[in-house]
DOSE-518464 format. One line per field, with one value per residue (C-alpha): residue number from 0; residue in three letters; x, y, z. Coordinates in pm, whole numbers. Layout:
# residues N
seq [NUM	...] .
type [Ala	...] .
xx [X	...] .
yy [Y	...] .
zz [Z	...] .
***
This chain:
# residues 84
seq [0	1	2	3	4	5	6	7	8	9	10	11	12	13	14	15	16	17	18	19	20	21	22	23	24	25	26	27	28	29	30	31	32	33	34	35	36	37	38	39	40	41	42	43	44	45	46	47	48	49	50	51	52	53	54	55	56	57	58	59	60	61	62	63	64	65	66	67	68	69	70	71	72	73	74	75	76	77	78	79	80	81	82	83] .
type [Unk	Unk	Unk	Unk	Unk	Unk	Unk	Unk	Unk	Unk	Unk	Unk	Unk	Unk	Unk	Unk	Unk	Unk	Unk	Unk	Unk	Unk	Unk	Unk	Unk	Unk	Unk	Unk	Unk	Unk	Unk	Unk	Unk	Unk	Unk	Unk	Unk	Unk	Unk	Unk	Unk	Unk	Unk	Unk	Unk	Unk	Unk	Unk	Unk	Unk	Unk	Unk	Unk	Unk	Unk	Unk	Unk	Unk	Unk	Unk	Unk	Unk	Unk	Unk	Unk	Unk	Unk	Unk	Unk	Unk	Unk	Unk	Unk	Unk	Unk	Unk	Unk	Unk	Unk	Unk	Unk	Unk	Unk	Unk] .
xx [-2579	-2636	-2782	-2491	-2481	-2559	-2374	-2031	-1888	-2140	-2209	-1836	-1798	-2078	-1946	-1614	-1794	-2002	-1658	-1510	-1800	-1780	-1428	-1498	-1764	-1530	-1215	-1482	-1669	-1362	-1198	-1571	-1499	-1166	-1162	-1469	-1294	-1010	-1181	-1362	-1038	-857	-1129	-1137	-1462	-1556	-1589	-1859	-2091	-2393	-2197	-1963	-2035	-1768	-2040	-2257	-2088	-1943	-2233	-2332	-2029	-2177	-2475	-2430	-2199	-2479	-2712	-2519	-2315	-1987	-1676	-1547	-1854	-1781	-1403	-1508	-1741	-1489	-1244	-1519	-1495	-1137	-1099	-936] .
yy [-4694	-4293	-4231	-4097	-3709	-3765	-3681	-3468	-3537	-3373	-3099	-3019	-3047	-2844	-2531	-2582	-2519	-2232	-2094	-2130	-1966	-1685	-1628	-1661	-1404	-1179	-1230	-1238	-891	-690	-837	-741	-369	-335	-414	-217	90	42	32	348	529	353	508	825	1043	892	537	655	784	607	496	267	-12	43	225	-40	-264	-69	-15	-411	-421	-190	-291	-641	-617	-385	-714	-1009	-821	-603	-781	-606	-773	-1102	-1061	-995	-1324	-1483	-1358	-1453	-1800	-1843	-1755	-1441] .
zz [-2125	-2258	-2554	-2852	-2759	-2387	-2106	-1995	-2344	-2515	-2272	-2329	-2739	-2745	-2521	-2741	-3022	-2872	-2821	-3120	-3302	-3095	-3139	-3531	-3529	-3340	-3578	-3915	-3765	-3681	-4049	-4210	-4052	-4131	-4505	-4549	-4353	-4607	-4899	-4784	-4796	-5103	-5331	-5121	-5157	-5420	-5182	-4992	-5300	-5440	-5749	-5553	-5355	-5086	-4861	-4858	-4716	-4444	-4335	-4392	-4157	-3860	-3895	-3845	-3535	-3377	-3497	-3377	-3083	-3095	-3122	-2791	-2608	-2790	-2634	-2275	-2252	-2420	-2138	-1892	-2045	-2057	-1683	-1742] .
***
């Protein structure tokens, strides 16, 4: 008899969840970019100055995509995955 977590079961829950994290990240990052974008141009100039927040975390937002991988390179392994 296998082990609990052994076998095709297993191999299988875990690529599930592989690819719903993935497609999290992607939805989350492009969300993250978006809103910070946004706020940018709500507070107009004044967004992007030292004396608001807004700036940092559009570039929190960049920054982290370029870290953990671009949502458009996220959506083309995801593709891959999907058989498309």
């Amino acid at each position: 008899a296998q082990a609990r977590g052994d076998g095709p079961a297993a191999d299988e829950a875990a690529y599930a969840a592989e690819i719903e994290a993935a497609a999290a990240k992607v939805y989350c990052s492009e969300a993250l970019q978006w809103i910070a974008g946004e706020s940018i141009q709500l507070h107009g100039g004044v967004g992007i100055t030292w004396e608001y927040d807004a700036h940092l975390y559009f570039k929190r937002a960049h920054g982290t995509a370029q870290l953990l991988g671009q949502p458009h390179e996220l959506l083309a392994a995801l593709e891959v995955a999907a058989g498309l």
